[in-house]
C-alpha positions as CSV (number, residue, x, y, z in Angstrom):
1,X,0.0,0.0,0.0
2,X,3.1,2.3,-0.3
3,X,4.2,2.4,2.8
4,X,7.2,0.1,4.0
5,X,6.7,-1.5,7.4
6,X,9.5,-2.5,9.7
7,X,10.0,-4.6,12.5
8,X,10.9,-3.0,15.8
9,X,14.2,-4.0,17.1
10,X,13.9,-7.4,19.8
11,X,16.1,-5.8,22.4
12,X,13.6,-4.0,24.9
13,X,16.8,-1.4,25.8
14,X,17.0,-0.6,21.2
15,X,13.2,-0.7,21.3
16,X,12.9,2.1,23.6
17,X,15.3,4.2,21.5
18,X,13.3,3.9,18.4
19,X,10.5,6.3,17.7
20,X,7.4,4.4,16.8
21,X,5.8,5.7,13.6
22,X,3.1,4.8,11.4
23,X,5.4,3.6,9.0
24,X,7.6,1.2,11.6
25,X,4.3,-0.8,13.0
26,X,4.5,-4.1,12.5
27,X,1.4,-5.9,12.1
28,X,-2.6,-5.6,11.4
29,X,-1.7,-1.9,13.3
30,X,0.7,-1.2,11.2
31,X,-1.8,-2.6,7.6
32,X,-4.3,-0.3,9.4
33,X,-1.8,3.0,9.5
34,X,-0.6,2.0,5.9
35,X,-3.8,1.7,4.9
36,X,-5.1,5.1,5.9
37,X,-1.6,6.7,4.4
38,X,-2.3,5.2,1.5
39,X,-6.2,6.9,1.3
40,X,-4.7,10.4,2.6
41,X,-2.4,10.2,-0.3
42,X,-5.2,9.6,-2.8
43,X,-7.1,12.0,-1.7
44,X,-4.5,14.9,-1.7
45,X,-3.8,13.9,-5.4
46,X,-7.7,13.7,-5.8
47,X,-7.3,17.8,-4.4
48,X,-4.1,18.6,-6.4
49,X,-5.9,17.4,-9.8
50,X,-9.5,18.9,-8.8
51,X,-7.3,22.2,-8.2
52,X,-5.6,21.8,-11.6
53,X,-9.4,21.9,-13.2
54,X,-10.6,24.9,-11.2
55,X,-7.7,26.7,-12.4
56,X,-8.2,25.6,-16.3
57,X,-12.1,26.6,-15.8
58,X,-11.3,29.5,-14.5
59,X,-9.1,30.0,-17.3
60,X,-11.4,28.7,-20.2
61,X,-13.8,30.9,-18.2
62,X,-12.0,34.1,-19.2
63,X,-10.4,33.2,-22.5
64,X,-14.3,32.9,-23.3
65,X,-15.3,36.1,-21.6
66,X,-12.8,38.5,-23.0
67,X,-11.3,36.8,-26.2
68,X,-14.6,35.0,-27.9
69,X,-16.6,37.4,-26.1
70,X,-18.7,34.3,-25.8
71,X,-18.6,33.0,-21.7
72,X,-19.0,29.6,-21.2
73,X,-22.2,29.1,-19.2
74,X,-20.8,25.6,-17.4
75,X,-17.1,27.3,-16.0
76,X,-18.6,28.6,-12.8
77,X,-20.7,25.7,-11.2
78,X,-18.1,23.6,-12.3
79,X,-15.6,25.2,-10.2
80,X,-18.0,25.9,-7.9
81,X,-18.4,21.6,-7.3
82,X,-14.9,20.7,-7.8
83,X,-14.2,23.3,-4.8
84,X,-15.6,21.3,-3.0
85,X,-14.1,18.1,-3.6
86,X,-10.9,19.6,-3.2
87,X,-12.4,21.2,0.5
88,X,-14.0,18.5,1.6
89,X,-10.7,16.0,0.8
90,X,-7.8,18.3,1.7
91,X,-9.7,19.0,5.0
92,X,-10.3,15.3,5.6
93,X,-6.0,14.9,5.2
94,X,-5.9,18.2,7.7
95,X,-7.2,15.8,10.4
96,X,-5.3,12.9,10.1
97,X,-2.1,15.0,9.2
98,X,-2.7,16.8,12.6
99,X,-2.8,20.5,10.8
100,X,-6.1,21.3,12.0
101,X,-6.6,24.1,14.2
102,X,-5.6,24.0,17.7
103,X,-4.4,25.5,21.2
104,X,-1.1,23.8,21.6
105,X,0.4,26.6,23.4
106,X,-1.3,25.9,26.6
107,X,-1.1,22.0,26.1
108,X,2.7,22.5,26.3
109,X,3.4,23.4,29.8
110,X,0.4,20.6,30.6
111,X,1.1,16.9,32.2
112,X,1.3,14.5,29.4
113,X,-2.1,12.6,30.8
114,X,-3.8,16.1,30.5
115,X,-2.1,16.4,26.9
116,X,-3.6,12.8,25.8
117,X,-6.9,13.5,27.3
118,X,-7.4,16.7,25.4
119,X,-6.2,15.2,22.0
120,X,-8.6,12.9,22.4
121,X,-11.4,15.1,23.6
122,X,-10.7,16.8,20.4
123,X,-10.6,13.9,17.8
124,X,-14.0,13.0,19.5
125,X,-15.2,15.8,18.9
126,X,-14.1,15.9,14.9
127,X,-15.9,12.4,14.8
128,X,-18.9,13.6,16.0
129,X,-18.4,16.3,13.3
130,X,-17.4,14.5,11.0
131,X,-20.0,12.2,11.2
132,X,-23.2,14.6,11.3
133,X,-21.2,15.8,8.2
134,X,-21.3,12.6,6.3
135,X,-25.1,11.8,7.7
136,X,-26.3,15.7,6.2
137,X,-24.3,15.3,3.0
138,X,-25.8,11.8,2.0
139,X,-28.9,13.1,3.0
140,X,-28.4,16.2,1.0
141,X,-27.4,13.8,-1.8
142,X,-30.3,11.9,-1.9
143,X,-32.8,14.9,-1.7
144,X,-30.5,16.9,-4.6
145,X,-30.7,13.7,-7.1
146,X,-33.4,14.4,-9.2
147,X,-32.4,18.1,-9.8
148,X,-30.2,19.1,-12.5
149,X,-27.5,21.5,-12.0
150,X,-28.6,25.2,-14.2
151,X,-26.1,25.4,-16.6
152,X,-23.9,22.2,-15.9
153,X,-26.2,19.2,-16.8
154,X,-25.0,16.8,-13.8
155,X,-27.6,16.3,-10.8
156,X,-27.1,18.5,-7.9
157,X,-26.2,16.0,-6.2
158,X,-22.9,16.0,-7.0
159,X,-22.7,19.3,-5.0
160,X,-23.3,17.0,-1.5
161,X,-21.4,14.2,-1.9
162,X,-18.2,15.7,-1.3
163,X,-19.8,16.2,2.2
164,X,-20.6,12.9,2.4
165,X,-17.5,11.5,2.0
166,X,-15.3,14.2,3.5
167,X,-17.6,13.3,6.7
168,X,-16.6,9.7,6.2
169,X,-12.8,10.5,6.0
170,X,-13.0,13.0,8.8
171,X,-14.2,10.5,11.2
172,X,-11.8,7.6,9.7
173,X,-9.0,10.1,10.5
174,X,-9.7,10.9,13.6
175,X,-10.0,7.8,14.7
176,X,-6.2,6.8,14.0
177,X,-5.4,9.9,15.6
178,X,-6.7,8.8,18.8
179,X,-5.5,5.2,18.2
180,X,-2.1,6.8,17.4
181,X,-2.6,8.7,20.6
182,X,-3.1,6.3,22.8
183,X,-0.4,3.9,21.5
184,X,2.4,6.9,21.1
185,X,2.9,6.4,17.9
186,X,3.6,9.2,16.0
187,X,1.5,9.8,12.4
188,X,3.8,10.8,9.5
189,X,2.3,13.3,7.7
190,X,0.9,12.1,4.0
191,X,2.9,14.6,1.9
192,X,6.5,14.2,3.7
């Protein structure tokens, strides 16, 4: 799945000297980080390429506009549901890369048991989110289906699926936060 998994050392004194990572689990733990690695990764390229198109509608947009003086009617809601792909996905990675917002500075100067209990208080709190997210998108989804988008002929509910799944991901994320948490093992990031 991309990642490369390695064994930690058998000598409890080595062990202890090694920094446990997603990437160094051995394991069905460490299948589970590499698997989640692995759907971080796809959807930041997912977000990179739905950028690309935003930009080359926006383009189209005003080559149309101001050279044929003839704008494209489809440009705008097109960019307007690729957006949110790329929000939805790039905000799912946020979580499970740890750049979310957050009040570290006071965490700092905490115990380490107050530390973990607030990390997980707030991955808790993104599943919840993340979860009414998912449940409102799909329902959104359902609603939206037999509507047609004005001026880009796809259903509407393209528009709320994004939600949907960024929900989904949100939740997934957060949820190897907090196992990552509790075991102290450290996430690496999906674009290192």
């Amino acid at each position: 799945m991309g990642a490369h998994l390695h064994a930690l050392p058998a000598d409890p004194a080595a062990r202890s000297q090694v920094v446990r990572t997603t990437t160094n689990t051995p394991g069905l733990l460490g299948a589970y980080f590499a698997f989640h690695a692995w759907l971080s990764r796809i959807c930041l390229m997912i977000a990179v390429v739905g950028t690309i198109l935003i930009v080359a509608a926006v383009l189209y947009q005003i080559f149309g506009r101001y050279v044929l003086n003839d704008s494209p009617a489809w440009t705008e809601i097109f960019a307007l549901v690729v957006i949110l792909y790329v929000t939805c996905l790039a905000a799912a990675v946020g979580v499970r890369d740890g750049r979310h917002i957050g009040m570290d500075s006071l965490l700092n100067f905490a115990p380490e048991g107050v530390r973990l209990a607030a990390e997980v208080i707030v991955y808790l709190g993104m599943i919840v989110f993340g979860l009414s997210m998912a449940w409102s998108g799909g329902e959104l989804s359902i609603e939206m289906a037999p509507y047609i988008n004005p001026g880009l002929p796809i259903s509407q509910a393209w528009s709320y699926v994004p939600l949907a799944a960024g929900g989904v991901l949100i939740a997934l994320f957060a949820i190897e936060r907090i196992v990552a948490a509790v075991l102290k093992i450290k996430v690496i990031p999906s674009w290192h």
